[in-house]
Predicted model as a PDB file, atoms N, CA, C, CB and O in Angstrom, pLDDT in the B-factor column:
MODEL        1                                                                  
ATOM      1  N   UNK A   1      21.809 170.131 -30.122  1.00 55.00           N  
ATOM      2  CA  UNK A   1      21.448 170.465 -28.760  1.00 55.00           C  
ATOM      3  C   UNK A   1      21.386 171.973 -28.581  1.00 55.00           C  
ATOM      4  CB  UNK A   1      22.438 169.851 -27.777  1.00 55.00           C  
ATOM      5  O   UNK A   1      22.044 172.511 -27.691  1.00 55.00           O  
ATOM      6  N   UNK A   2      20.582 172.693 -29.439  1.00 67.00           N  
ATOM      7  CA  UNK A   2      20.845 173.963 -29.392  1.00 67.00           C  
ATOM      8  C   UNK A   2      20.309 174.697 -28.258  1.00 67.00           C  
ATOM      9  CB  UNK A   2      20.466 174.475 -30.488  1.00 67.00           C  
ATOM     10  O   UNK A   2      20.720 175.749 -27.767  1.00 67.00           O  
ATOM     11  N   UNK A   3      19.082 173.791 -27.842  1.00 90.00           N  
ATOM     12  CA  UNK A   3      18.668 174.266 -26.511  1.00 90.00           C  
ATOM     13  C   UNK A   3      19.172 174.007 -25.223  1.00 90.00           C  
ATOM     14  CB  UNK A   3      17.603 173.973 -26.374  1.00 90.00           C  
ATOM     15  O   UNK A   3      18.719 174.496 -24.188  1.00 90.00           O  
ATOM     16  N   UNK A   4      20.318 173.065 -25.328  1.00 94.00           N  
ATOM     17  CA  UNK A   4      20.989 173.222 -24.325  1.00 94.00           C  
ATOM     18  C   UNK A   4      21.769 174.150 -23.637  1.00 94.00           C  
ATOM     19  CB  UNK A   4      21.428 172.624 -24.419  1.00 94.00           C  
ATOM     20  O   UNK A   4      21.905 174.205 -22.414  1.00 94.00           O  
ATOM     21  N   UNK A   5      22.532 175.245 -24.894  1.00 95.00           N  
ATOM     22  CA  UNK A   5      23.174 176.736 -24.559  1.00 95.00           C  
ATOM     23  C   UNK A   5      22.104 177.383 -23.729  1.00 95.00           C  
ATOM     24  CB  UNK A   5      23.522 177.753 -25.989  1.00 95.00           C  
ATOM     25  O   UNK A   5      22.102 177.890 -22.607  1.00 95.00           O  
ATOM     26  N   UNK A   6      21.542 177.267 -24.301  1.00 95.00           N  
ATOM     27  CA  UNK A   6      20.648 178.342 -23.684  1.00 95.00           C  
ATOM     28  C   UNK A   6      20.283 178.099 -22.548  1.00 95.00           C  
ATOM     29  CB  UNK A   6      19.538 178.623 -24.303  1.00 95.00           C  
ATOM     30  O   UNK A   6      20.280 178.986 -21.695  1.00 95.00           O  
ATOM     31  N   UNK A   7      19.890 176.823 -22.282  1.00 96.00           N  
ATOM     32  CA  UNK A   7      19.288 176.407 -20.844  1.00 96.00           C  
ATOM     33  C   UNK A   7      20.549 176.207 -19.869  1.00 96.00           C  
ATOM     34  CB  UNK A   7      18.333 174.881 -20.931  1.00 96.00           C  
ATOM     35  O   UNK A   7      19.980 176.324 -18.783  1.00 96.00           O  
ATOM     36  N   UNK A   8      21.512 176.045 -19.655  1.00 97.00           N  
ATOM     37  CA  UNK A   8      22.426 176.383 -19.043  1.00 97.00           C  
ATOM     38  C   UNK A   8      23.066 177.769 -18.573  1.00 97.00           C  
ATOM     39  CB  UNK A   8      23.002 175.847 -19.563  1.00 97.00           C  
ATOM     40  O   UNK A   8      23.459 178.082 -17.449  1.00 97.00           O  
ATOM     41  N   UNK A   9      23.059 178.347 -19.495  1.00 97.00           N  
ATOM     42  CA  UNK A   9      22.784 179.696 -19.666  1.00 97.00           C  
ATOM     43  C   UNK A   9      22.117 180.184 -18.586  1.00 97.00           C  
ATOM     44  CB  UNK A   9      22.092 179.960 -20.794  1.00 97.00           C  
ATOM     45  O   UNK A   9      22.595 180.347 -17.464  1.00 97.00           O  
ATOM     46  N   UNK A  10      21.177 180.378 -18.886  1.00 96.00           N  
ATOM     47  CA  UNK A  10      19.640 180.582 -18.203  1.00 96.00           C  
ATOM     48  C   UNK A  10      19.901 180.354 -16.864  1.00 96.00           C  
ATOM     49  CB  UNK A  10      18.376 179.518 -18.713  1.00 96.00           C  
ATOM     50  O   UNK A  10      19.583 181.255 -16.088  1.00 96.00           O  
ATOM     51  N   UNK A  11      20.705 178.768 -16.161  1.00 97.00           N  
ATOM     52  CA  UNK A  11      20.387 178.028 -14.911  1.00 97.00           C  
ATOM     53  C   UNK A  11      21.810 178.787 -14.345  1.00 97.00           C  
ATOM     54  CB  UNK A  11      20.234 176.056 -14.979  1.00 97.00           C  
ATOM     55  O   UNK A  11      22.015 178.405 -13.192  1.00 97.00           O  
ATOM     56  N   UNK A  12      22.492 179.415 -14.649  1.00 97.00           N  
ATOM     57  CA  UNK A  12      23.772 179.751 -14.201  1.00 97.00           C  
ATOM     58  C   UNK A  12      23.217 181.197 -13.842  1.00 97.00           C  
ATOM     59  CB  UNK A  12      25.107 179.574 -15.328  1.00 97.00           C  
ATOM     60  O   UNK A  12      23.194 181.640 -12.694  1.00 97.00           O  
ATOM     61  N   UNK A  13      22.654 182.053 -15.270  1.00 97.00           N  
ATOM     62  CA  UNK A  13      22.284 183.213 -14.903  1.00 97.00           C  
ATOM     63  C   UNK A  13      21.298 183.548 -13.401  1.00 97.00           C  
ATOM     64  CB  UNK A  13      21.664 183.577 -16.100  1.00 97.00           C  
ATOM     65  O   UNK A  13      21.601 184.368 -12.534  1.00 97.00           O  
ATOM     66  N   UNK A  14      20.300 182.822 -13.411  1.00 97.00           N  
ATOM     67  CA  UNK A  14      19.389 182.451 -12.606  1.00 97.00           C  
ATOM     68  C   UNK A  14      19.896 182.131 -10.849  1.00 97.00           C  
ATOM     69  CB  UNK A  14      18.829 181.243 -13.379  1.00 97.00           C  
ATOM     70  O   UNK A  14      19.189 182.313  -9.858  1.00 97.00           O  
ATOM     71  N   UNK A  15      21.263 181.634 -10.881  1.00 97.00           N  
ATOM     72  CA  UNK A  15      21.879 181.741  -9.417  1.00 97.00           C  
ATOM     73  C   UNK A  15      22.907 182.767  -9.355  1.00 97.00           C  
ATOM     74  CB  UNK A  15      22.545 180.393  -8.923  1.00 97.00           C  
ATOM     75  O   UNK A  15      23.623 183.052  -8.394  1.00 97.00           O  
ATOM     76  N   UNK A  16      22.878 183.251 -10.447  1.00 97.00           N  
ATOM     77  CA  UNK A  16      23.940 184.625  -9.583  1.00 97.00           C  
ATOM     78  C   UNK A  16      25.262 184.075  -9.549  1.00 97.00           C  
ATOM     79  CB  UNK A  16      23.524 185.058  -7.712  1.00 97.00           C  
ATOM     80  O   UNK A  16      25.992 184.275  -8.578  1.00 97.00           O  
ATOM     81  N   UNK A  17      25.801 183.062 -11.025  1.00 98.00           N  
ATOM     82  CA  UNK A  17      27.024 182.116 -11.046  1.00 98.00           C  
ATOM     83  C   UNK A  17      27.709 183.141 -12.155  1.00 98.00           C  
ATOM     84  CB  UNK A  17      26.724 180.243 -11.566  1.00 98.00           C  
ATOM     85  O   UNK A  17      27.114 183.904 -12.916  1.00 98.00           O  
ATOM     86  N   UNK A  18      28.705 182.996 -12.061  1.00 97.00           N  
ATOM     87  CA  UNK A  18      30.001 183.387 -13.171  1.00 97.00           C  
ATOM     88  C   UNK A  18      30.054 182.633 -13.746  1.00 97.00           C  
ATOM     89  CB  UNK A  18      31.328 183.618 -12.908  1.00 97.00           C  
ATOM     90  O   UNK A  18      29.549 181.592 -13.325  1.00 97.00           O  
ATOM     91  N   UNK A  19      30.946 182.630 -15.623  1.00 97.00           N  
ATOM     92  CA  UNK A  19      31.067 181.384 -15.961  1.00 97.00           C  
ATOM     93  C   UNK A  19      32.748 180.508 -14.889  1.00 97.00           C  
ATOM     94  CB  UNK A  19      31.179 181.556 -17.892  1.00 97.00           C  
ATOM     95  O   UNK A  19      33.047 179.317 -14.974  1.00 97.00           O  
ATOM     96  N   UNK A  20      33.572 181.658 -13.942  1.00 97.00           N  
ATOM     97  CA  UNK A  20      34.191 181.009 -13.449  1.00 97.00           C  
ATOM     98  C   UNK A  20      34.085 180.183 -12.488  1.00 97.00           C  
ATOM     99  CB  UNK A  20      34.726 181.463 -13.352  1.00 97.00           C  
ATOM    100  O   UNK A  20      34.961 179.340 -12.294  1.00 97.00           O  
ATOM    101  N   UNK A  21      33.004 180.281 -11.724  1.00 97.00           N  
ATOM    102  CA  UNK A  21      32.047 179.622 -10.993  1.00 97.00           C  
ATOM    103  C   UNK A  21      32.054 178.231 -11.729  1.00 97.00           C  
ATOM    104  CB  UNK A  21      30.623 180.407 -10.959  1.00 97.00           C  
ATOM    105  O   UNK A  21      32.906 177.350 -11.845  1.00 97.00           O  
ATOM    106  N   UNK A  22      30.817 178.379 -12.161  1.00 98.00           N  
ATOM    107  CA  UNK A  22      31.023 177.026 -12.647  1.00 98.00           C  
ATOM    108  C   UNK A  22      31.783 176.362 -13.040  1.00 98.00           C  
ATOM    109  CB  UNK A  22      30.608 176.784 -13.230  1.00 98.00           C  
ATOM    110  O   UNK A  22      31.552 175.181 -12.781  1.00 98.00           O  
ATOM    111  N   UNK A  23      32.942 176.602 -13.766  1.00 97.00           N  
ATOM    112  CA  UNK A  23      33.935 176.106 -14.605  1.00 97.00           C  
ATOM    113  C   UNK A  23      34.941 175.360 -13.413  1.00 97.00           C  
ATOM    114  CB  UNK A  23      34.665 177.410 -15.583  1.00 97.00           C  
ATOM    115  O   UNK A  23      35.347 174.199 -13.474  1.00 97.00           O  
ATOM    116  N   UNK A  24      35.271 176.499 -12.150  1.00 97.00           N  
ATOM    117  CA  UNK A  24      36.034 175.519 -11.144  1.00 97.00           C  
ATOM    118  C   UNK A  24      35.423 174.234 -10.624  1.00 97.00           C  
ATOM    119  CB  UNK A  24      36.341 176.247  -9.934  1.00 97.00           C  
ATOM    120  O   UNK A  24      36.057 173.180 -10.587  1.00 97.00           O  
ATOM    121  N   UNK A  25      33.843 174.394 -10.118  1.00 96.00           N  
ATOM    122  CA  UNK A  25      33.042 173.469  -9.796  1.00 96.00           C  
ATOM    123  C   UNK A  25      32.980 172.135 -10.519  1.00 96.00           C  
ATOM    124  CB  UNK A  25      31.979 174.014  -9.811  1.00 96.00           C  
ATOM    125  O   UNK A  25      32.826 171.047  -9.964  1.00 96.00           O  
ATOM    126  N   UNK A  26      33.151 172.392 -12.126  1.00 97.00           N  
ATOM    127  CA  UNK A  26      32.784 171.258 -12.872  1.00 97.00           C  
ATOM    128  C   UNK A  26      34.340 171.046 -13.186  1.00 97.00           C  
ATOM    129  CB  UNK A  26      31.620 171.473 -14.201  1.00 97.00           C  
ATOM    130  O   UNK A  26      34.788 169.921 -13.408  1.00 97.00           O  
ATOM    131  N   UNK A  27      34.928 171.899 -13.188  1.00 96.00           N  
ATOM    132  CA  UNK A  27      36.657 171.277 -13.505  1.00 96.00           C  
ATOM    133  C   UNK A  27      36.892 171.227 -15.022  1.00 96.00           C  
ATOM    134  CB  UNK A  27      36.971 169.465 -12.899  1.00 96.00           C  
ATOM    135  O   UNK A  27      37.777 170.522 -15.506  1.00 96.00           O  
ATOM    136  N   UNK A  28      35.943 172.120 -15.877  1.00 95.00           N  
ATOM    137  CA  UNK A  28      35.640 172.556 -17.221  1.00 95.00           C  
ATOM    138  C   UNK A  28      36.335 173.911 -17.423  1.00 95.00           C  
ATOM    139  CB  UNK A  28      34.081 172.652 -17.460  1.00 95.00           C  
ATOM    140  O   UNK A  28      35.982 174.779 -16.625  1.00 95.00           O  
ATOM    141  N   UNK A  29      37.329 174.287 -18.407  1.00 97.00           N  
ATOM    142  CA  UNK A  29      37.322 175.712 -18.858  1.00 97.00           C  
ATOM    143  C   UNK A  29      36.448 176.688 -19.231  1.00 97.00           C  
ATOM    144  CB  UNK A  29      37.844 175.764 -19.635  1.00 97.00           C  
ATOM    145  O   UNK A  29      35.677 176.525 -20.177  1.00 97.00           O  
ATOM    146  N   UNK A  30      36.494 177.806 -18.507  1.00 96.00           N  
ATOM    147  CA  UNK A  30      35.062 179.128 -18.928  1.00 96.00           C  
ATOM    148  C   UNK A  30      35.263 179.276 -20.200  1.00 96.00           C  
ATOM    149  CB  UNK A  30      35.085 180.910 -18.201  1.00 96.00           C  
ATOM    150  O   UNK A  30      34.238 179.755 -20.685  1.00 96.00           O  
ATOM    151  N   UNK A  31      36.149 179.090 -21.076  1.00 97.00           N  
ATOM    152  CA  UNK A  31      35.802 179.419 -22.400  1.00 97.00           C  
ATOM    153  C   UNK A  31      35.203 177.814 -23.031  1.00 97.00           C  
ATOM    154  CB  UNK A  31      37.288 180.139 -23.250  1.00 97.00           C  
ATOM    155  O   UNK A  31      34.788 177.900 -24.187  1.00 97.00           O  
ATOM    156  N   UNK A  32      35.136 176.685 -22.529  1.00 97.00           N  
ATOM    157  CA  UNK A  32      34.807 175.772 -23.265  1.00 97.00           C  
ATOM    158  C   UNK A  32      33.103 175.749 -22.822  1.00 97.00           C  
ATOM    159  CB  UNK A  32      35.788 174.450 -23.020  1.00 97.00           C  
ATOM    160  O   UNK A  32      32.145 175.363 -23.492  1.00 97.00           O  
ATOM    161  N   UNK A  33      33.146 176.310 -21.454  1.00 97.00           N  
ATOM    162  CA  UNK A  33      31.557 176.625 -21.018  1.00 97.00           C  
ATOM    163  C   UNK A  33      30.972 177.786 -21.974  1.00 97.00           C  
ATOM    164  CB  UNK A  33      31.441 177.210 -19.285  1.00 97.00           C  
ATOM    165  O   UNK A  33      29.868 177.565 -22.469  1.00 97.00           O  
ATOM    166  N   UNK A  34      31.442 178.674 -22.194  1.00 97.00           N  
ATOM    167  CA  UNK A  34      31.037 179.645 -22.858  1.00 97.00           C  
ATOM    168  C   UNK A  34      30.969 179.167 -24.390  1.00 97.00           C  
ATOM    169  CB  UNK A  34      31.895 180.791 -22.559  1.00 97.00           C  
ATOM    170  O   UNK A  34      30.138 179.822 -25.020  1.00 97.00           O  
ATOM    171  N   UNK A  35      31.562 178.294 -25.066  1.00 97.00           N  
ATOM    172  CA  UNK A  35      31.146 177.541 -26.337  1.00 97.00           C  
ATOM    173  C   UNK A  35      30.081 176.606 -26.463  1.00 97.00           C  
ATOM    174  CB  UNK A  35      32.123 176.861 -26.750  1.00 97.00           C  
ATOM    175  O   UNK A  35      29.421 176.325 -27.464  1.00 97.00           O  
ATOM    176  N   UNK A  36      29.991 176.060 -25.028  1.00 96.00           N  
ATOM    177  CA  UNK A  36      28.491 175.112 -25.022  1.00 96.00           C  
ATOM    178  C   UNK A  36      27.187 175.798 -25.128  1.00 96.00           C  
ATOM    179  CB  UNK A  36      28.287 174.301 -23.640  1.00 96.00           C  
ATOM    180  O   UNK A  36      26.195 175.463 -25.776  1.00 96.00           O  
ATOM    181  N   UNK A  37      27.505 177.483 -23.877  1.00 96.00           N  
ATOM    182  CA  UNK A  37      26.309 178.040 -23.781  1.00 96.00           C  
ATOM    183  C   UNK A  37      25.738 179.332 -25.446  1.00 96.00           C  
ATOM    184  CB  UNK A  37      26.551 178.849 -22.112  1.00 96.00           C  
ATOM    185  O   UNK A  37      24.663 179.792 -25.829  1.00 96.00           O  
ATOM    186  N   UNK A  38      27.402 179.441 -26.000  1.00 95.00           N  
ATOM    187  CA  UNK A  38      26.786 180.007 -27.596  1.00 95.00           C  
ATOM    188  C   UNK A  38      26.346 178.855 -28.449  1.00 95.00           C  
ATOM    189  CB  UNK A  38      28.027 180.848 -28.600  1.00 95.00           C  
ATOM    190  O   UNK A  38      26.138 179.032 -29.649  1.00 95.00           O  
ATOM    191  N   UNK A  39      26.173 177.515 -27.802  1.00 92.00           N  
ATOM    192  CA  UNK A  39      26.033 176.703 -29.135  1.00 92.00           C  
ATOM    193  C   UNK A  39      27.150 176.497 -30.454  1.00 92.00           C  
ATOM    194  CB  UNK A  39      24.885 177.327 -29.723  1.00 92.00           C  
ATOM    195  O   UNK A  39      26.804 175.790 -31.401  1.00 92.00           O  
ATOM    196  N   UNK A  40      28.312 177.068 -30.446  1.00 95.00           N  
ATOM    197  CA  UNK A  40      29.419 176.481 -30.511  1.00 95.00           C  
ATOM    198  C   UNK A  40      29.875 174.606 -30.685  1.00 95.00           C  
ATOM    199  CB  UNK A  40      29.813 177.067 -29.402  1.00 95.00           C  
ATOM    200  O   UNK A  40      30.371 174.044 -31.661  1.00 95.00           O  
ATOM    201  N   UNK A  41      29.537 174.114 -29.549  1.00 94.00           N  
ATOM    202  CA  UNK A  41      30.128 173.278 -29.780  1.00 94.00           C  
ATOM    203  C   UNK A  41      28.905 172.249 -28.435  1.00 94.00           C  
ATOM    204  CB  UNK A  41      31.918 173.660 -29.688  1.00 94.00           C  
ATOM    205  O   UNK A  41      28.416 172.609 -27.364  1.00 94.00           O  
ATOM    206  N   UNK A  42      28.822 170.880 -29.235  1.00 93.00           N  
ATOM    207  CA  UNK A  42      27.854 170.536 -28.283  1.00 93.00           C  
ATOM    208  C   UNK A  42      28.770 169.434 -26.858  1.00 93.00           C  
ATOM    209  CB  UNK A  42      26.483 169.626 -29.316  1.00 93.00           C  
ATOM    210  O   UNK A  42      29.783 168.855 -27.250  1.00 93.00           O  
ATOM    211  N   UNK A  43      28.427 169.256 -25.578  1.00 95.00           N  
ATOM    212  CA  UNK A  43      28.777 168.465 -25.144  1.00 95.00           C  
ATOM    213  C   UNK A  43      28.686 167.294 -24.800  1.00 95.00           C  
ATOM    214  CB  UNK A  43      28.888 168.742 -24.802  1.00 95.00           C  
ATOM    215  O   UNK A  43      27.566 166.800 -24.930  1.00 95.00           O  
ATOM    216  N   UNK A  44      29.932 166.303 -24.170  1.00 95.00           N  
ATOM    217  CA  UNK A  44      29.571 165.006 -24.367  1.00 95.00           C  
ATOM    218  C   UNK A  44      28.380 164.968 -23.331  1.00 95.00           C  
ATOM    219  CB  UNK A  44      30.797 163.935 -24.147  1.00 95.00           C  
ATOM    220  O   UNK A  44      27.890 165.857 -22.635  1.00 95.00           O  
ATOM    221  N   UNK A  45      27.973 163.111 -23.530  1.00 95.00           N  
ATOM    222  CA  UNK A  45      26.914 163.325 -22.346  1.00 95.00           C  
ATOM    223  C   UNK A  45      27.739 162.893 -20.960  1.00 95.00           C  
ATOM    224  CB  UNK A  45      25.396 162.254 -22.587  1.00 95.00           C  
ATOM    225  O   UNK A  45      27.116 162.595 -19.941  1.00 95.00           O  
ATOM    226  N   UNK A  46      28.856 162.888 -21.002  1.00 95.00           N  
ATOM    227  CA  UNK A  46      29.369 162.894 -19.784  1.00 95.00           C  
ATOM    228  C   UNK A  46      29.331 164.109 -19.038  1.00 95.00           C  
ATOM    229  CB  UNK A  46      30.540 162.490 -19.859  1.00 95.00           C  
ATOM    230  O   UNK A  46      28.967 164.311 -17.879  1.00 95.00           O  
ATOM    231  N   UNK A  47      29.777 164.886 -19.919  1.00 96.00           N  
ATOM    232  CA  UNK A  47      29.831 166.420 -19.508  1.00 96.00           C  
ATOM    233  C   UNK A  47      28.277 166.894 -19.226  1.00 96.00           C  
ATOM    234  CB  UNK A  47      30.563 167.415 -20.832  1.00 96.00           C  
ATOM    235  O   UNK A  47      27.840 167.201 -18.116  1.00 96.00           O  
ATOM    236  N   UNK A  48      27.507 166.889 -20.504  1.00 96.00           N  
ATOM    237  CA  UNK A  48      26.098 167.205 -19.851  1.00 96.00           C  
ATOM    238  C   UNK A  48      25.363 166.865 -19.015  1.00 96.00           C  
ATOM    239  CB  UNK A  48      25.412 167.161 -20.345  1.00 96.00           C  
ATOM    240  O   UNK A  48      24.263 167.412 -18.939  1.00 96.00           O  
ATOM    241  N   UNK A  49      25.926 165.322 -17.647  1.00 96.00           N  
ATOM    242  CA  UNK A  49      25.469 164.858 -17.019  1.00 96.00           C  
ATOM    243  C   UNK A  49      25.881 165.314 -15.620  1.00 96.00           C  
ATOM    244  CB  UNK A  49      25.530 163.824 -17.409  1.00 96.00           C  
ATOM    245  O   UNK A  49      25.472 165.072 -14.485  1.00 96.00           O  
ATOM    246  N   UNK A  50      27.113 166.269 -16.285  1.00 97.00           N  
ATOM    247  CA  UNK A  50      27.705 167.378 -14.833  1.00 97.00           C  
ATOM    248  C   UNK A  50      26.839 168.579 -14.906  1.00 97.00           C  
ATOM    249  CB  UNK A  50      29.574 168.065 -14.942  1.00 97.00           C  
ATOM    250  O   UNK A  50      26.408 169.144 -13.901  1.00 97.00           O  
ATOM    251  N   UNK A  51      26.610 168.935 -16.056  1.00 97.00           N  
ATOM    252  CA  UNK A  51      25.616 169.835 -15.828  1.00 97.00           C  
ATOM    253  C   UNK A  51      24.462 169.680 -15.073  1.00 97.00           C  
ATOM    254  CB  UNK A  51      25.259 170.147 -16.802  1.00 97.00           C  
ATOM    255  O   UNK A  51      24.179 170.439 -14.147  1.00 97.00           O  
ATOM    256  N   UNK A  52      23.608 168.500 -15.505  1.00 97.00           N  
ATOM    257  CA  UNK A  52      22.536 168.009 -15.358  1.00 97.00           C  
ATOM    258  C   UNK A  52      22.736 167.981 -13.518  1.00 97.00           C  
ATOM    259  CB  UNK A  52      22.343 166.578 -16.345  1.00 97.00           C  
ATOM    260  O   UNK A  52      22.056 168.669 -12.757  1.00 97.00           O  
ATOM    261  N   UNK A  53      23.708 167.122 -13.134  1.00 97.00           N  
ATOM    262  CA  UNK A  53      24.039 167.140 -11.772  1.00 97.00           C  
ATOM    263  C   UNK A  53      24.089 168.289 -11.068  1.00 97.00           C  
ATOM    264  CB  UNK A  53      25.104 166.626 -11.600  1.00 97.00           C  
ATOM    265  O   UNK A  53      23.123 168.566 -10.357  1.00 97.00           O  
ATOM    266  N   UNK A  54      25.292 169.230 -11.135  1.00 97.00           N  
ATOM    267  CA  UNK A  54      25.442 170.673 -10.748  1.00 97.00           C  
ATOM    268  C   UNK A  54      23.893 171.514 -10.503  1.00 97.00           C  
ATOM    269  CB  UNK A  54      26.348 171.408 -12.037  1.00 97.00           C  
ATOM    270  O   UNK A  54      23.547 171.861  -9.373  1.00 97.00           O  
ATOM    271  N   UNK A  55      23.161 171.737 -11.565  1.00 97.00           N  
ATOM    272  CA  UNK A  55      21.882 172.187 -11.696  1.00 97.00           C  
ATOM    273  C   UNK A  55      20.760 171.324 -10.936  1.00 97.00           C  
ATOM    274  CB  UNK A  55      21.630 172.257 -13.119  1.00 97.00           C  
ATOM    275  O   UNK A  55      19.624 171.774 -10.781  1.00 97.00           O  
ATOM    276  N   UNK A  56      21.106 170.194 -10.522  1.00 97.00           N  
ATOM    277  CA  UNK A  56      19.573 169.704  -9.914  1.00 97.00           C  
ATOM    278  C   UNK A  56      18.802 169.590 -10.666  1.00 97.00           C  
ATOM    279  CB  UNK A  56      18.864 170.432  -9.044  1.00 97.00           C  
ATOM    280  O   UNK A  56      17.653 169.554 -10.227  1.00 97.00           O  
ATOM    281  N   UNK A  57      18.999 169.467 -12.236  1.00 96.00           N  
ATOM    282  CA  UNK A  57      17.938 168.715 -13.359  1.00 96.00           C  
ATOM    283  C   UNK A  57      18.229 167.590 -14.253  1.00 96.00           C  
ATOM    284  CB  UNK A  57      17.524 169.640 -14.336  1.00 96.00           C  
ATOM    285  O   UNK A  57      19.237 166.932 -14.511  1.00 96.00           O  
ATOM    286  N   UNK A  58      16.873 167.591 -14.681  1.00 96.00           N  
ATOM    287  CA  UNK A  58      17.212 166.040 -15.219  1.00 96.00           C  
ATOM    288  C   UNK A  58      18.098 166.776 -16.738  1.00 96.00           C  
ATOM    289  CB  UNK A  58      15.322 164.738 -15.649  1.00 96.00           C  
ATOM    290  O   UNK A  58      18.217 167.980 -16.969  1.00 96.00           O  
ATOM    291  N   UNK A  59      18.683 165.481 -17.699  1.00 94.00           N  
ATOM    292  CA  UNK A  59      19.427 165.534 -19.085  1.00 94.00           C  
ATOM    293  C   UNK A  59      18.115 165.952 -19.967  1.00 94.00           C  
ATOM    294  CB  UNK A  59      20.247 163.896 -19.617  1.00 94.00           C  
ATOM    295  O   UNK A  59      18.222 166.415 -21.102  1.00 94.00           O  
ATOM    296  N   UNK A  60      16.953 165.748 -19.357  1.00 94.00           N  
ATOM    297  CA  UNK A  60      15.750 165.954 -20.551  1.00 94.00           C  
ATOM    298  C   UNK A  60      15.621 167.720 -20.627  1.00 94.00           C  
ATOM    299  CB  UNK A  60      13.916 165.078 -19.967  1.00 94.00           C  
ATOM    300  O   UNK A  60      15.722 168.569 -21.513  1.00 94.00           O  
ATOM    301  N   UNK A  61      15.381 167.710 -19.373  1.00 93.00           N  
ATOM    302  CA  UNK A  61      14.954 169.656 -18.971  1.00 93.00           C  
ATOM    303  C   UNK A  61      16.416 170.540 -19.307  1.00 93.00           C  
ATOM    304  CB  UNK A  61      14.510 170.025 -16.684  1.00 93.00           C  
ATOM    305  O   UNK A  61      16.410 171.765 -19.180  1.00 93.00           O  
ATOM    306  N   UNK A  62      17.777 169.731 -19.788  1.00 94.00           N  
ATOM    307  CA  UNK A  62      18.801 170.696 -20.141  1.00 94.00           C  
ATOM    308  C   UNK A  62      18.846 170.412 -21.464  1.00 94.00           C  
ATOM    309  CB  UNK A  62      20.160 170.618 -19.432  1.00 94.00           C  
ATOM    310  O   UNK A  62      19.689 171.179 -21.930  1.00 94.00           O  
ATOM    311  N   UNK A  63      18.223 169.453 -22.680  1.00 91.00           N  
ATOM    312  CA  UNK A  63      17.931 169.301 -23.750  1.00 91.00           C  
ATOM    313  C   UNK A  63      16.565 169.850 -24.104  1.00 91.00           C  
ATOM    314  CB  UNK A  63      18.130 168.126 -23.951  1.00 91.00           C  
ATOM    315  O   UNK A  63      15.990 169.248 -25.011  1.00 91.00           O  
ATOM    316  N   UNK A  64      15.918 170.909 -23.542  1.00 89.00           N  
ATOM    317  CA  UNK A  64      15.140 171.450 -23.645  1.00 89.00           C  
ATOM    318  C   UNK A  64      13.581 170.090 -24.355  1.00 89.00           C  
ATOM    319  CB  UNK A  64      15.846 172.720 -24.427  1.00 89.00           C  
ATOM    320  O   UNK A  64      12.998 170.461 -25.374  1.00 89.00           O  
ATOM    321  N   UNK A  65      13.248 169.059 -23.873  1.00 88.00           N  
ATOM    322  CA  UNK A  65      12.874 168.231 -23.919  1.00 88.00           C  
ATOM    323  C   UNK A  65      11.541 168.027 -22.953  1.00 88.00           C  
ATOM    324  CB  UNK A  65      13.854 167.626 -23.868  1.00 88.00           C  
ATOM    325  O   UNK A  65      10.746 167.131 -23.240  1.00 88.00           O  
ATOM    326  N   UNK A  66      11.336 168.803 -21.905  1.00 74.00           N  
ATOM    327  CA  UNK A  66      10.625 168.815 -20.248  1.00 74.00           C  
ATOM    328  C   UNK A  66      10.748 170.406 -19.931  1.00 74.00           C  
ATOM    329  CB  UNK A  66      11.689 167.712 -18.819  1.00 74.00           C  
ATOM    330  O   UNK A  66      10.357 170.853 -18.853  1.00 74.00           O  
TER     331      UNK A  66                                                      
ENDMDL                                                                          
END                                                                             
């Protein structure tokens, strides 16, 4: 899911979010966010479906897929 770092990345940078921002919102640690968005480490699809949620996109457009 390498395009997922990035596209998260991207959707966080893009609102003017911290990674602490998000991290309280999703109830995720900023350093475990910050391992998804270096590609580090991939997430479940539970987790990527908070992303997917949080962001207002589908699981395809954060798998760089759409």
């Amino acid at each position: 899911m390498t395009k997922f770092g990035s596209n998260i990345k991207k959707l966080r940078e893009n609102r003017g979010l911290s990674l602490s921002d998000v991290a309280e919102k999703l109830g995720i640690t900023k350093g475990l966010i910050s391992k998804y968005e270096n590609n580090l480490v991939d997430p479940s699809l539970s987790t990527a479906a908070k992303f997917a949620e949080f962001y207002s996109v589908s699981l395809d457009c954060l798998a760089g897929l759409k």
